[in-house]
C-alpha positions as CSV (number, residue, x, y, z in Angstrom):
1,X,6.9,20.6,6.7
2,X,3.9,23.1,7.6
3,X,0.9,22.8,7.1
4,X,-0.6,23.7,3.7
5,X,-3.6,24.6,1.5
6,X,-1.9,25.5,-1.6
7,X,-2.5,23.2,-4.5
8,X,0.1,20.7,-5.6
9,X,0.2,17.7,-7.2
10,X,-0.8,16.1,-10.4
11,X,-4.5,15.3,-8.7
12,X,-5.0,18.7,-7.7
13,X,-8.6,20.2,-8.2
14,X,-9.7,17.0,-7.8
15,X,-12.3,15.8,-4.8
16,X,-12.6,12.9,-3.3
17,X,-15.6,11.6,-0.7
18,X,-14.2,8.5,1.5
19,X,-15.8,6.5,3.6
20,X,-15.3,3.2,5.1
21,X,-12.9,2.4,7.3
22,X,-9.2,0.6,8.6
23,X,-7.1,0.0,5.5
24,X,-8.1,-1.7,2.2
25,X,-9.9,1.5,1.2
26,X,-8.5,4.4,3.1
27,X,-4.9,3.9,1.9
28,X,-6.2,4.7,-1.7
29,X,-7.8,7.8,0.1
30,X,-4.4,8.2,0.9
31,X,-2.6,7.6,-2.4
32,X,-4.8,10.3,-4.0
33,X,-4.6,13.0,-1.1
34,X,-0.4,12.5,-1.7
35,X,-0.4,14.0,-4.7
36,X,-2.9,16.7,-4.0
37,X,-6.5,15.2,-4.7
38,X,-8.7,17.0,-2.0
39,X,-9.9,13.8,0.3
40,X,-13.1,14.7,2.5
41,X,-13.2,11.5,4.8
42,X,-16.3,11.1,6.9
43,X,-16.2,9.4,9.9
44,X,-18.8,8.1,12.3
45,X,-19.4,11.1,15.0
46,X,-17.8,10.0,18.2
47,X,-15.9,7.2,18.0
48,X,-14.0,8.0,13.8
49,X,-11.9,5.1,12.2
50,X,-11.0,2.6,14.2
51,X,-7.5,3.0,12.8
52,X,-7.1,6.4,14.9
53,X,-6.7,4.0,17.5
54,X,-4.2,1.0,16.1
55,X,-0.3,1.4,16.3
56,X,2.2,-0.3,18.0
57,X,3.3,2.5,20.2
58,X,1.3,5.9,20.5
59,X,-1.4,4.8,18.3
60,X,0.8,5.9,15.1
61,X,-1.1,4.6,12.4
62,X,-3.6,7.1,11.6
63,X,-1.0,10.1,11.1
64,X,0.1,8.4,7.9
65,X,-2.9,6.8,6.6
66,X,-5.0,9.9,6.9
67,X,-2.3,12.5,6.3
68,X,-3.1,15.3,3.9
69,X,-7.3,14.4,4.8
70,X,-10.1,16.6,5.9
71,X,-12.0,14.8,8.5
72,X,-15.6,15.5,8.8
73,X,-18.0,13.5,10.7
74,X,-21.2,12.2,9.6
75,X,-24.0,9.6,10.3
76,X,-24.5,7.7,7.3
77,X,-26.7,5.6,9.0
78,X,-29.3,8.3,9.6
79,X,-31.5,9.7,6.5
80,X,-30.2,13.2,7.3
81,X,-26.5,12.1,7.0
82,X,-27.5,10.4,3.8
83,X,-29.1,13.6,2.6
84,X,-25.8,15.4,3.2
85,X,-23.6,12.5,1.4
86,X,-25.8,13.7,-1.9
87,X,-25.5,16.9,-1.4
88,X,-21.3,16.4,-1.5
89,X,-21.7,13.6,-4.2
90,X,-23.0,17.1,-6.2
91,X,-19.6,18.7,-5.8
92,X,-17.2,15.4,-6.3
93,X,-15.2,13.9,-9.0
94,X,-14.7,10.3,-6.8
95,X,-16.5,8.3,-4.3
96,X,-14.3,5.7,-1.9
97,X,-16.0,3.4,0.2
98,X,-15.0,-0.2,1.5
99,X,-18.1,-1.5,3.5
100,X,-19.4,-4.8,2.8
101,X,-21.0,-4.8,-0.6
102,X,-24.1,-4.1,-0.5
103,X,-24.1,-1.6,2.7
104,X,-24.2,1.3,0.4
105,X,-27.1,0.2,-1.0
106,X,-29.1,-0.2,1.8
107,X,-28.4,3.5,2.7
108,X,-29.8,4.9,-0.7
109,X,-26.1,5.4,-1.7
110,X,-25.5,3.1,-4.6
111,X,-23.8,3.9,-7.7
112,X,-26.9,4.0,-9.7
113,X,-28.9,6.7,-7.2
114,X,-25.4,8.8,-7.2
115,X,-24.7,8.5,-10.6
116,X,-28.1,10.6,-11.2
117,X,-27.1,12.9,-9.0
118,X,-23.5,13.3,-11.0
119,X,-23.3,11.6,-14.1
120,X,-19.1,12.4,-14.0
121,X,-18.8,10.5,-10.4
122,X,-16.3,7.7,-10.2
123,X,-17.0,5.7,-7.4
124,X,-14.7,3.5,-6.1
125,X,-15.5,0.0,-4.3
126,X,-12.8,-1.4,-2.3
127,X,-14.2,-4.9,-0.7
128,X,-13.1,-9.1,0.3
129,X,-14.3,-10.4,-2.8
130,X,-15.5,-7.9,-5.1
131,X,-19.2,-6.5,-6.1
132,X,-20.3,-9.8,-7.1
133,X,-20.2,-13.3,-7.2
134,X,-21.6,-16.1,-4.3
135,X,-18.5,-14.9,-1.5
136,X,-19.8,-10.5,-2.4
137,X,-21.7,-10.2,0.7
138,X,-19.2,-12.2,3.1
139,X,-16.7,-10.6,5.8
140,X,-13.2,-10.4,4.0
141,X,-10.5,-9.3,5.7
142,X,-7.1,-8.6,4.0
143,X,-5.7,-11.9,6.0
144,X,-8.2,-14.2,4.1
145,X,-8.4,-12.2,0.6
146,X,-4.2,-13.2,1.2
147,X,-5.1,-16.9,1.6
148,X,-7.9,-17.0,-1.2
149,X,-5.6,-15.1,-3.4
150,X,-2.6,-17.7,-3.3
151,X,-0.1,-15.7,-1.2
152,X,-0.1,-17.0,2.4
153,X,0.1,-20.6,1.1
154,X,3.8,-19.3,-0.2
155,X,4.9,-16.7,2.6
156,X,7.6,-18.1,5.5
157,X,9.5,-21.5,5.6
158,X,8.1,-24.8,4.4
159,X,8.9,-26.5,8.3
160,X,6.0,-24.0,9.5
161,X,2.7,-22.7,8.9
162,X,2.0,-20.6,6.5
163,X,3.5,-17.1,7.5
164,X,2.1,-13.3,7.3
165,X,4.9,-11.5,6.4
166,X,4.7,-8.4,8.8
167,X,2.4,-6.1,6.5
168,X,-1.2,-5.6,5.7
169,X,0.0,-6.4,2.1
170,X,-3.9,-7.5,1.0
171,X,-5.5,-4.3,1.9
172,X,-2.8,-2.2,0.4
173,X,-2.6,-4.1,-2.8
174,X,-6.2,-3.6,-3.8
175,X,-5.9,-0.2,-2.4
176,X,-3.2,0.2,-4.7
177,X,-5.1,-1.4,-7.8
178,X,-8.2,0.5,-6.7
179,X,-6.2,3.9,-6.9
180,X,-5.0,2.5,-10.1
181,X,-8.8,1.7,-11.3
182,X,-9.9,5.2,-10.4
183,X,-7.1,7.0,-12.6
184,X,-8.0,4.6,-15.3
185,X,-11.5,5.3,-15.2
186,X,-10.7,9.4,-14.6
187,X,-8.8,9.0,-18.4
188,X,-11.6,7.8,-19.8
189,X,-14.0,10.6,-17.7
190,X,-11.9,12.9,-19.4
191,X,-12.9,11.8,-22.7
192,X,-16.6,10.9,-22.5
193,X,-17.7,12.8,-20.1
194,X,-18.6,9.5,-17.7
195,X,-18.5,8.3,-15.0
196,X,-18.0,4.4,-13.9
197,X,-17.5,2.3,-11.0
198,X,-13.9,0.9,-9.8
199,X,-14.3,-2.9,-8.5
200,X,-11.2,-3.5,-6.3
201,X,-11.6,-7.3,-4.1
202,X,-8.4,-7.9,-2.1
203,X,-8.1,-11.3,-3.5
204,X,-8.0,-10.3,-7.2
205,X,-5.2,-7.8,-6.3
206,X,-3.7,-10.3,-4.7
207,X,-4.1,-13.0,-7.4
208,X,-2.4,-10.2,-9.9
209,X,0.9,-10.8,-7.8
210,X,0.9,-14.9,-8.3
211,X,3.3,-14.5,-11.2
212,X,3.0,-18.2,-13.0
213,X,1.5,-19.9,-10.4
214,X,-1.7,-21.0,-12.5
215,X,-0.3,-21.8,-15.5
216,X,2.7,-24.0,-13.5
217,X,-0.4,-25.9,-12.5
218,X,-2.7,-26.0,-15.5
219,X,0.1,-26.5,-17.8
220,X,2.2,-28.7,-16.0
221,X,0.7,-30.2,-12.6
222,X,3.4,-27.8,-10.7
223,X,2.0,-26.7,-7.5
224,X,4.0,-23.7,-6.2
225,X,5.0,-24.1,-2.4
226,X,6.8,-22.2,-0.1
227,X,10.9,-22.2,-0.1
228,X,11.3,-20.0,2.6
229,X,14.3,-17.3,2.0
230,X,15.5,-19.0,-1.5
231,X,13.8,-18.8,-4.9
232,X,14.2,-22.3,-6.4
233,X,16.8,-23.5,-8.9
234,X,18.3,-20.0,-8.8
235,X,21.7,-19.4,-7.3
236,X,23.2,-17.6,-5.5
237,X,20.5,-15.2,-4.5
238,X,20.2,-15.9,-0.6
239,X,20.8,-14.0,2.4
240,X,24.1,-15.1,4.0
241,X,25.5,-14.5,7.4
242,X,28.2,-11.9,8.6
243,X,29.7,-11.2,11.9
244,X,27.2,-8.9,12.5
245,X,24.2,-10.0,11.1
246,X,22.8,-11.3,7.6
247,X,23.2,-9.7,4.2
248,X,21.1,-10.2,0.5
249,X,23.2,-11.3,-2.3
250,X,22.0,-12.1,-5.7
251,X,24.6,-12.9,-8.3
252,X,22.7,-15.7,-10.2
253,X,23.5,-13.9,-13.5
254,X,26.2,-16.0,-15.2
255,X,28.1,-12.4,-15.7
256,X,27.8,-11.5,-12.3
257,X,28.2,-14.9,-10.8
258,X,31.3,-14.4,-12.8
259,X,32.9,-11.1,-10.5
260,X,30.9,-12.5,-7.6
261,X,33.6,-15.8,-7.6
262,X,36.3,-12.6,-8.6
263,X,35.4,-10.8,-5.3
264,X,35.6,-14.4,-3.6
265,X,38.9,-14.7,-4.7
266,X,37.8,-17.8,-6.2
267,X,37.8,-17.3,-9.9
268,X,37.9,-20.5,-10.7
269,X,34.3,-21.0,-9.6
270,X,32.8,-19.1,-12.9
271,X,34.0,-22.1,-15.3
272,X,33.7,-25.3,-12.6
273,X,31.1,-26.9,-14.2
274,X,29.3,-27.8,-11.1
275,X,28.9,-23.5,-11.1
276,X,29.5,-22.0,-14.4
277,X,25.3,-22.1,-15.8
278,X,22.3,-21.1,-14.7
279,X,20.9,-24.4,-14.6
280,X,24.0,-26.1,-12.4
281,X,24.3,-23.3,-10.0
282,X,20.3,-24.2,-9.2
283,X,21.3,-27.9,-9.4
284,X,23.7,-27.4,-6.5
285,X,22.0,-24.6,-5.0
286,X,22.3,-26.0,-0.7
287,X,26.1,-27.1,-1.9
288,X,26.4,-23.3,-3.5
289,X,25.1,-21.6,-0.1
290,X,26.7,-23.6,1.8
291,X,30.2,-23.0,-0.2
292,X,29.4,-18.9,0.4
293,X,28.1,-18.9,3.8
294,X,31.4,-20.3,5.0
295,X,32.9,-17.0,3.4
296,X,30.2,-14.5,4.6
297,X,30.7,-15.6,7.8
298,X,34.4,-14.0,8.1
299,X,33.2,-10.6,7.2
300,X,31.5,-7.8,9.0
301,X,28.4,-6.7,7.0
302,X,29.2,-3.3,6.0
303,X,32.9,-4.6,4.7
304,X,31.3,-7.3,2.6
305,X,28.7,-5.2,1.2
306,X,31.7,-2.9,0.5
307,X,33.2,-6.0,-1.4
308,X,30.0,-6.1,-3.9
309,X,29.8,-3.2,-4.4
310,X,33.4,-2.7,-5.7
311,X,32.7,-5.6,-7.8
312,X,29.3,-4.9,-9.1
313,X,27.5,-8.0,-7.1
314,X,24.3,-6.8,-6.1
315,X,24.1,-7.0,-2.4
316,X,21.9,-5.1,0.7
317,X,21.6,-5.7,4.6
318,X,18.0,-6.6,6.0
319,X,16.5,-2.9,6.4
320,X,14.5,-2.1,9.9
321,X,13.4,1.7,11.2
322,X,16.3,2.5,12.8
323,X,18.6,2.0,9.6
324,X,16.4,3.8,7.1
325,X,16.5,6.9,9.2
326,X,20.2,6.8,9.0
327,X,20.9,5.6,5.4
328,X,22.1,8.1,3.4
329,X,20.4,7.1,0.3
330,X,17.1,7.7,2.0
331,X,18.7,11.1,2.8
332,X,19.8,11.9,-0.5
333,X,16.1,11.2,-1.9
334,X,14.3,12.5,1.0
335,X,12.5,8.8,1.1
336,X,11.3,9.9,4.8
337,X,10.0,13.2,5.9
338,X,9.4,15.2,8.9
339,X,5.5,16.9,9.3
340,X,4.3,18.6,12.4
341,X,2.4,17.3,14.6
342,X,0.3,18.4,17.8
343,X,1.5,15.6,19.8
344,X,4.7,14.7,18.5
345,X,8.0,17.1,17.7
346,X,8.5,16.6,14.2
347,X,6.5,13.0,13.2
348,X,9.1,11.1,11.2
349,X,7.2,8.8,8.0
350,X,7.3,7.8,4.9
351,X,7.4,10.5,1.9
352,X,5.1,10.7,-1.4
353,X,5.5,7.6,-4.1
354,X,6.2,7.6,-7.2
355,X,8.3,11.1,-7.2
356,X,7.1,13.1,-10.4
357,X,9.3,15.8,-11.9
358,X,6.8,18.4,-12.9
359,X,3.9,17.5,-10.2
360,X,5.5,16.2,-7.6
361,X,3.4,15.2,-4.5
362,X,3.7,16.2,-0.5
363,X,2.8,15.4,2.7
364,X,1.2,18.7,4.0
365,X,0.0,17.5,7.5
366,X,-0.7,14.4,9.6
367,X,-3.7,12.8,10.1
368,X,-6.3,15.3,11.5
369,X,-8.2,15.5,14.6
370,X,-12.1,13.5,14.4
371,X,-14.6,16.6,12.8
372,X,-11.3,19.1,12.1
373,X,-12.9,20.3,9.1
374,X,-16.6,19.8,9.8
375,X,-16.9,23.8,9.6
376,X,-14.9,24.0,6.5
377,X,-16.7,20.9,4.5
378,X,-20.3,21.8,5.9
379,X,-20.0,25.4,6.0
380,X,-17.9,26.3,3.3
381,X,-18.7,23.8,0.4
382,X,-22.4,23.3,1.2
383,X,-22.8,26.3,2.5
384,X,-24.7,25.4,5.8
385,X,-24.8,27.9,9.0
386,X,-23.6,27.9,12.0
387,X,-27.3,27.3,13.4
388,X,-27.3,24.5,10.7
389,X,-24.1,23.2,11.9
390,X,-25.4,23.2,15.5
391,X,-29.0,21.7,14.8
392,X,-26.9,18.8,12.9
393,X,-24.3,18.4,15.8
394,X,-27.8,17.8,18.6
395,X,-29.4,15.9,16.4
396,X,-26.1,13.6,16.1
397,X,-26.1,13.5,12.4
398,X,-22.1,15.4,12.3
């Protein structure tokens, strides 16, 4: 894919200001600019978001978080930078910011003071532990809005610690909610006219994934705990070893459980009592994993996955990199893309989520180089001249 300013997407015409940095609020930034909302993200002059520099191998991070951004840079910290923050705020539909909560304020940039200046703006607050209450103004990462928010307690296997499970899944969850918040609040825009302000805390989003957890305890005294790579009391849904390497298989539905014993060749299993419910499958579950592993373990992966298949078991290998690139259901759905790239031939990632038939969104371009579109942004929306420009880039306001 090349490079594109033509508008696509269901967002586009829209404009969004981010700032803040890392994660929790710049993949909303990036949810929006995917399906064609126009993201201006400033970034301290110099040094930019600290994510331009994370990535296990050649800093690869920021290509996908920032892709389809403008990069400006700007001091926020200095009244002039301020000054020019209003001056956008004019000329947007969204503000996206994930400092600590009350950082905004202190620059003269709260809701309130912006509001004025745009009654329509939605601005959008990504933080620890929201706006308000006694934790507001405390550090919160995405690993401790996972603890507060229940989910570390239950991630990884009940002999350890508790586990992270590989992901930044805090910061993207209230990203996600956050982007969810601003669409909300952009329906109601559209009908009144106004403006509001989206309160995202990592720990609430989290918190929205617990599933029963609170009432199991409020209700009934049940404290959920971690149960490592089984979900209690309901069998068989496990991964189970092959030859060559685990596979998923979840055929806990009496019906399925039913051609899952079929494919076995151990028909018999659907109407031994010990198996044929719900309830004394999860009974037995070790004796039921046990029974399967012992047949898993005499097939190669890809033929037992063929097995399920032709029996209608749901089944699936463990996914990494190297087998999404060649899986030809990725292929068929173009679930992974190819965008240019200055450094890289061809910068394989992720494509745009949720596909949409009449708008569909599109990754355009990587993420850009610090201050790409300084000229653009300061020249060409606010109108500023090159000796503008120039007395700004001295003074190190851009």
């Amino acid at each position: 894919m090349t490079a594109s300013s033509s508008p696509f997407g269901a967002l586009q015409g829209l404009r969004l200001l981010e700032m803040g940095q890392l994660l929790a609020g710049p993949f909303c930034g990036q949810l929006m600019a995917d399906h064609g909302c126009e993201v201006i993200k400033i970034e301290q002059p110099g040094t930019g978001d600290p994510m331009r520099q994370w990535g296990r191998a050649d800093k690869l991070w920021w290509p996908v978080v920032a892709r389809n951004k403008k990069s400006v840079t700007l001091n926020l910290r200095e009244a002039q930078g301020q000054a020019l923050v209003k001056e956008m705020v004019a000329q947007a539909d969204f503000v996206l910011e994930n400092f600590r909560p009350g950082t905004m304020e202190k620059w003269g940039l709260d809701y309130a003071t912006l509001k004025a200046i745009n009654p329509r703006l939605i601005m959008i607050r990504v933080s620890g532990f929201g706006q308000t209450g006694p934790y507001a103004t405390q550090a919160g990462y995405g690993s401790i809005g996972e603890a507060m928010g229940g989910m570390r307690n239950l991630a990884g296997d009940p002999s350890t610690p508790p586990s992270r499970i590989g992901l930044s899944i805090g910061d993207s969850l209230a990203a996600t909610y956050a982007t969810l918040g601003a669409l909300m609040a952009l329906h109601h825009r559209e009908r009144t006219g106004e403006g509001q302000m989206v309160d995202s805390a990592i720990y609430e989003a989290v918190l929205a994934m617990m599933e029963s957890t609170v009432p199991e305890f409020t209700q009934a005294g049940f404290v959920r705990e971690r149960t490592g790579s089984v979900l209690p009391n309901v069998a068989p849904s496990n991964a189970y070893p092959t030859r060559d390497g685990d596979v998923l298989i979840g055929a806990n539905q009496d019906t399925v459980f039913r051609r899952f014993a079929a494919a076995m060749g151990r028909p018999e299993l659907a109407d031994d009592p010990r198996y044929a419910s719900h309830d004394a499958r999860g009974a037995r579950q070790a004796e039921l994993d046990a029974l399967i592993a012992d047949w898993t373990r005499t097939f190669a992966a890809q033929d037992l996955l063929d097995l399920m298949a032709e029996h209608g078991v749901p089944a699936g290998k463990i996914f990494k990199a190297p087998d999404m690139v060649d899986d030809p259901h990725y292929q068929a759905r173009e679930a992974l893309v190819k965008v240019d790239h200055p450094r890289f031939d061809k910068l394989w990632m992720q494509n745009v989520f949720p596909k949409l038939s009449a708008t569909p969104g599109q990754v355009n371009w990587a993420g850009p180089e610090l201050g790409q579109h300084n000229d653009e942004v300061y020249g060409g929306l606010l109108g500023k001249s090159a000796q503008d420009l120039a007395a700004l880039k001295s003074a190190g306001i851009v």
